[in-house]
N, C-alpha and C positions, 0 to 999 in steps of 0.2 A: 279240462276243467280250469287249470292254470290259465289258459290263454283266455278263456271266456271271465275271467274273475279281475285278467291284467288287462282288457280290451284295452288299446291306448286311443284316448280322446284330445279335443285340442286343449292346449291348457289355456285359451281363452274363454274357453266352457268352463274349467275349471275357477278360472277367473271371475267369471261372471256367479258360479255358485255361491260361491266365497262370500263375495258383496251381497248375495240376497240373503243368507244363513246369517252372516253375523246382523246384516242390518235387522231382520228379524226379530236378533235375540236382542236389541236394543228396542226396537217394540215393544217386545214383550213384556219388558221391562216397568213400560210406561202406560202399557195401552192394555194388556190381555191380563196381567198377572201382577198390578200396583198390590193387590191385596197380599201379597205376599207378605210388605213390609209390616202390616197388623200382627205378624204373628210377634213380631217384636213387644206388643203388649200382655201374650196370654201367657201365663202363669207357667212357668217350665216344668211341672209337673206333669202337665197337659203334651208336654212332647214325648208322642212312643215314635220311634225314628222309624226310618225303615229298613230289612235289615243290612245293605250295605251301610247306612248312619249308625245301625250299630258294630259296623266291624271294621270302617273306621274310627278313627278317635276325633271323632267331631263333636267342636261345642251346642251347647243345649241354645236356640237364639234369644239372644237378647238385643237390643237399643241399638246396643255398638254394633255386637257382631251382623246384623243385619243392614244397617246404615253404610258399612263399611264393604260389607259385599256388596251391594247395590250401585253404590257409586263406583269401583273399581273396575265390575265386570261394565255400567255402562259405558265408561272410558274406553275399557279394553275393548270391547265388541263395536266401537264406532272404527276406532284408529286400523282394529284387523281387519273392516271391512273394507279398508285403502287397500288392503295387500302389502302391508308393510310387516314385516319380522314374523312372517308367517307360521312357522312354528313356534317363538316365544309367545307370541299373542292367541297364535290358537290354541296353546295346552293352557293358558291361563284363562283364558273363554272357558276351556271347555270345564275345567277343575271348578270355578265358581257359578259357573251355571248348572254343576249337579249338581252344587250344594246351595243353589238358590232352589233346586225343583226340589232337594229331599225335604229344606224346611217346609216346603207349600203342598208336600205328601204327606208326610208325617205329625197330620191331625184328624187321620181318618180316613180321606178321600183320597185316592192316587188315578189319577187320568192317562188313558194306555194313547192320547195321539203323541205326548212327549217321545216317544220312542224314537223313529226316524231321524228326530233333531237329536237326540243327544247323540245318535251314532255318526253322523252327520260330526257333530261339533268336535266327537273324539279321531275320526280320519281325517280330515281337514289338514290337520298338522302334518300330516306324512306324504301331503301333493306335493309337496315343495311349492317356490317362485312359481307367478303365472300371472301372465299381461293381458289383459284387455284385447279382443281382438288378434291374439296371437294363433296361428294354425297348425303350428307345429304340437307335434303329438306326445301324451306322457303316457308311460305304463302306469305310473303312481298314481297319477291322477284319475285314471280308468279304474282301477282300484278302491281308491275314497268315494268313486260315484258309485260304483259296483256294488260295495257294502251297505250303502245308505239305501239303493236302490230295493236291497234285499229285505233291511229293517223296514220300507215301507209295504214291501207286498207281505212280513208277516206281521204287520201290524191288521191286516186287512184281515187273512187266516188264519191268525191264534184269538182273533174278535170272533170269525167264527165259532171255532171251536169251544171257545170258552161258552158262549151263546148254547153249545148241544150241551156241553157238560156240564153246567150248573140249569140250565131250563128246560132241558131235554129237548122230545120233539113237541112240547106242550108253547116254548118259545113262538113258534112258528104257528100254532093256533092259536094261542091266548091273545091278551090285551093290552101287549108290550105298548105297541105305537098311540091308540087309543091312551093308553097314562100319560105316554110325553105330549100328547097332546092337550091334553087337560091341564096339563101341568105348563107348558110352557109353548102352546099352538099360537100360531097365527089366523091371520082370518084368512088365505091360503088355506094352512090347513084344517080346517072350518068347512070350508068346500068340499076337500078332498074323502074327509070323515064321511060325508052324508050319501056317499057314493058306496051301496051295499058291498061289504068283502072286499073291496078294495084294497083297507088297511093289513089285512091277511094276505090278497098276493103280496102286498109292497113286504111281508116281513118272509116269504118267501124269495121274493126275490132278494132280499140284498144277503141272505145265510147262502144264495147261489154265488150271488154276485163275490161276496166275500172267500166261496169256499174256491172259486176259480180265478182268483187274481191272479195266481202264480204262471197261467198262460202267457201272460205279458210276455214272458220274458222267452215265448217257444216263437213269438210272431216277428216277421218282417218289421222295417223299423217304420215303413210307414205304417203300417196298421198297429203297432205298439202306438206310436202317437194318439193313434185316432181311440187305442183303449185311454191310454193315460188321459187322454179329452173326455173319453165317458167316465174318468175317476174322478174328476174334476169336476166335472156335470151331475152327478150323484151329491156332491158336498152343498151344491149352490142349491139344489131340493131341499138338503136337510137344513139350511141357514134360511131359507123359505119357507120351511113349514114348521119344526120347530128348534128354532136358531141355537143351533148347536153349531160351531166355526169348525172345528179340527183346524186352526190356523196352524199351530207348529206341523203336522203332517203334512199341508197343502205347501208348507215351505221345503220340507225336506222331500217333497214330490217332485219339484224340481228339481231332481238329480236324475229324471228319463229326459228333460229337453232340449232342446239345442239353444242353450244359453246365450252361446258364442252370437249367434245371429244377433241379440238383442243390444245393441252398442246408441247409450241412449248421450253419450258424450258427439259419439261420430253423427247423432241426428242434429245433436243440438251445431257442431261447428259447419253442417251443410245449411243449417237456418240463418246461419250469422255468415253467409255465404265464404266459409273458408273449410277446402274441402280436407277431410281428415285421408294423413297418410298410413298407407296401408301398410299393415306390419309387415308380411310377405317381401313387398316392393321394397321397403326399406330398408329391409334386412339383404337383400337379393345384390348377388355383383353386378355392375352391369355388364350387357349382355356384348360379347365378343362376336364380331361377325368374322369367318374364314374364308381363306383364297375359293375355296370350292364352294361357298354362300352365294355369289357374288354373281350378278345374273351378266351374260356374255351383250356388250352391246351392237344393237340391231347396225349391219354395213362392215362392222370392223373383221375381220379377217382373222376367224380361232387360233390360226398357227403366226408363229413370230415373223 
């Protein structure tokens, strides 16, 4: 269980997770989750925390305190996504980005794709250093991916379950999907609806889909791929029919793929025709040839 939990990975994978997680959470910031700073205007009465916010001693938001997170983490979550002071900028990431999600939970609503990211943002710090492009292998960092990996498949199986336990098996024949479609359908799903029982396989299928994610992790690593492509492929349905993103889980999903391959600097200096050096090669002594390497030349005579 130790060794499957420490796989060691390249820490150019690791590298590259880094850069999408933090970039991410700088996103998120500006692009999924601006509405956050409004809570800075509702009346502190109105904030019941959730209960880690109440068993920390966190302030109630206001002006400042929200203003001040927001600018700090987006600082901090640009500069960690260099790979610079990787554990001071990853516990500082990850410390104000829970307490960016408990103000924007903590009025009612709590959203279970945050999951994967914040575990994500809390093992990050304990990869260590890790270069771009580098092949050399960590146990840490097999680890940090390990964990995240896990938060995302039960993000997948406690949706199901939560799904039997509060809808029972009434979920899986009622008129879950028919609501969200009403509520927030495309003309996509517009289509999809007028096609009889359809909407009842699809709500069948994904309490399947959901209840067997955990396979992932029993399959060869090419066919893990090709499931993590149908997790994938599942998302872009539901943002097609009715636009529901799961972006922070779709980023903390990247922790099944081979990151390391994606090196969008070493594309850009083969376009500017200078070609990037290979860490491997670079790192590497050069090679020593020996008396016995050395091939006998054709005429000359083996013995002195």
């Amino acid at each position: 269980m130790t060794r499957w939990l420490t796989e060691a990975v390249p820490r150019g994978r690791i590298a590259a997770f880094r850069t999408v997680i933090y970039l991410f959470v700088a996103a998120d910031l500006v692009v999924f989750t601006p509405w956050v700073r409004t809570r800075a205007s509702v009346p502190g009465e109105l904030y019941q925390p959730l209960l880690v916010g109440r068993l920390l001693p966190l302030p109630t938001p206001t002006p400042t305190v929200v203003a001040v997170i927001f600018w700090v983490l987006l600082l901090a979550a640009v500069l960690a996504a260099s790979g610079r002071a990787p554990r001071l900028l990853g516990w500082t990431v990850c410390a104000l980005y829970l307490e960016w999600m408990i103000i924007a939970m903590s009025y009612g609503k709590v959203d279970h794709d945050r999951f994967g990211l914040l575990v994500a943002l809390a093992v990050l710090p304990t990869a260590g250093r890790a270069r771009h492009g580098d092949t050399t292998r960590t146990e840490a960092g097999g680890w940090a991916l390990r964990v995240t990996q896990i938060a995302v498949i039960c993000t997948y199986f406690l949706a199901a379950f939560a799904k039997l336990r509060f809808g029972g098996l009434d979920w899986l024949t009622g008129s879950v999907l028919a609501r969200a479609i009403i509520r927030r359908g495309t003309d996509l799903a517009d289509l999809v609806a007028q096609v009889p029982y359809l909407l009842i396989v699809a709500q069948f299928g994904i309490v399947a889909f959901e209840l067997l994610s955990p396979v992932v992790f029993l399959l060869p690593a090419r066919w893990r791929l090709a499931m993590v492509g149908f997790f994938y492929s599942f998302h872009v349905v539901t943002i097609a029919t009715i636009t529901i993103s799961f972006a922070p889980h779709l980023a903390a999903m990247t922790s099944f793929l081979p990151l390391e391959r994606v090196r969008p600097l070493g594309w850009a200096r083969r376009l500017a025709g200078r070609d990037p050096v290979d860490v491997d090669t670079a790192s590497a002594p050069p090679a020593q040839s020996s008396p016995g390497d050395q091939a006998p030349v054709v005429g000359r005579p083996a013995g002195p």
